[in-house]
C-alpha positions in Angstrom: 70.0 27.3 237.7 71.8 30.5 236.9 69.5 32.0 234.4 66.1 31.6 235.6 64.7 32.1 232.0 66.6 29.0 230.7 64.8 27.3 233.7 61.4 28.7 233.1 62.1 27.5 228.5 62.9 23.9 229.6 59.9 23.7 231.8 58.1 25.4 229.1 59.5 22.7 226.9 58.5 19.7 228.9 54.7 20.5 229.2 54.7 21.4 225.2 56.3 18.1 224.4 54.0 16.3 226.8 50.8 18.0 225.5 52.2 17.3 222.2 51.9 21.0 221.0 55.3 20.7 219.7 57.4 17.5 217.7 61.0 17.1 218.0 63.2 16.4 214.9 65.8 14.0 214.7 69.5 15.4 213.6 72.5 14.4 211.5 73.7 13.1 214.8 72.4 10.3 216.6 70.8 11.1 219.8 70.6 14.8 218.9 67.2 16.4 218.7 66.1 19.3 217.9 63.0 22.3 217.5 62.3 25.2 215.5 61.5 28.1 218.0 61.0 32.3 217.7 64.4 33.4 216.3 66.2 29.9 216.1 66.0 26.5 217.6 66.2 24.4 220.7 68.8 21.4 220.7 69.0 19.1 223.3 71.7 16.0 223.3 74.2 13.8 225.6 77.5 13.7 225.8 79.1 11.4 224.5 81.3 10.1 227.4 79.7 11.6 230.0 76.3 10.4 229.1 74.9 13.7 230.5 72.0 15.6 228.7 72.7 19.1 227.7 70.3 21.7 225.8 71.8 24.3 223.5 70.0 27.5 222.2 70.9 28.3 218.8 70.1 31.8 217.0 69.4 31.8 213.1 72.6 32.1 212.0 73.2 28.9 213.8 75.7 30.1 216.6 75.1 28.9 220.5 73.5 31.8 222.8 73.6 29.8 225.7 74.3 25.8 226.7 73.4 24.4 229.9 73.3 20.8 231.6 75.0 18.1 233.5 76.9 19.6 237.0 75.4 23.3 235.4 72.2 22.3 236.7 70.3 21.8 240.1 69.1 18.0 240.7 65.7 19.2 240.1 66.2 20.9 236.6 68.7 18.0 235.7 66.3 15.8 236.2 63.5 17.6 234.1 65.8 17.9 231.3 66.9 14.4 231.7 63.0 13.4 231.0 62.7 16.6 228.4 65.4 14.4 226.4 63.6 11.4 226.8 60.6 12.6 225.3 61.9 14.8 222.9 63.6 11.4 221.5 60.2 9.6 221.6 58.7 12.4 219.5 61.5 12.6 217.4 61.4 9.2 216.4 57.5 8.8 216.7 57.4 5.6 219.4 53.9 6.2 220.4 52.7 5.7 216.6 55.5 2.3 216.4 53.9 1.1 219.5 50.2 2.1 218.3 50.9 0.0 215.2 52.5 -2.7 216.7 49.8 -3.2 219.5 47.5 -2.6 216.7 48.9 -5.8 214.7 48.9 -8.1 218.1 45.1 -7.3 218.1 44.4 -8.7 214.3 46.7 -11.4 215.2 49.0 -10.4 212.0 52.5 -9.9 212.0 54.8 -7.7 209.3 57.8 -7.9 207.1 61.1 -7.6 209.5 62.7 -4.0 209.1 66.2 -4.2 208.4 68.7 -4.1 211.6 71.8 -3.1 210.1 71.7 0.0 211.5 72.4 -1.8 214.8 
């Protein structure tokens, strides 16, 4: 990767999202997520028609410093960042605490209201 320091956040990134330490937000857009870091925040996203993930570092006043991802990255990082996304969407849209709830209702044999599926 051209700048080892966008390397060395990502991988940073990874282990804080695995250890839990940090908890990704959803955004307006679908498949966008986002964190609140130092002077601004960490976005990471795929494209649309290319289906690649991307990260984007964005300063306070919400411009991009710097945007890496798909053919920008070597396999190894690409792959990180494809699992950083992965996980940053399961935080973002809390699956461990669905899947807690949901194994925790197949255990009292009881089952719940249907959620709507419009949005699908």
């Amino acid at each position: 990767m051209a700048n080892e320091r966008l390397a060395q956040l990502i991988h940073e990134l990874f282990q804080a999202t695995v250890d839990g330490r940090i908890v990704w937000e959803e955004t307006a857009t679908e498949d966008d997520f986002r964190v609140g870091l130092g002077e601004g925040l960490v976005r990471i996203w795929k494209g649309s028609h290319t289906h690649s993930c991307f990260i984007s570092l964005i300063n306070k006043h919400g411009r991009i410093v710097d945007e890496v991802g798909g053919s920008d990255l070597g396999e190894e990082d690409y792959l990180l960042l494809k699992d950083l996304y992965r996980m940053a969407r399961s935080s973002a849209l809390k699956e461990n605490e669905i899947v807690d709830s949901m194994l925790s209702d197949l255990k009292a044999g009881r089952t719940r209201e249907l959620p709507s599926e419009n949005a699908l």
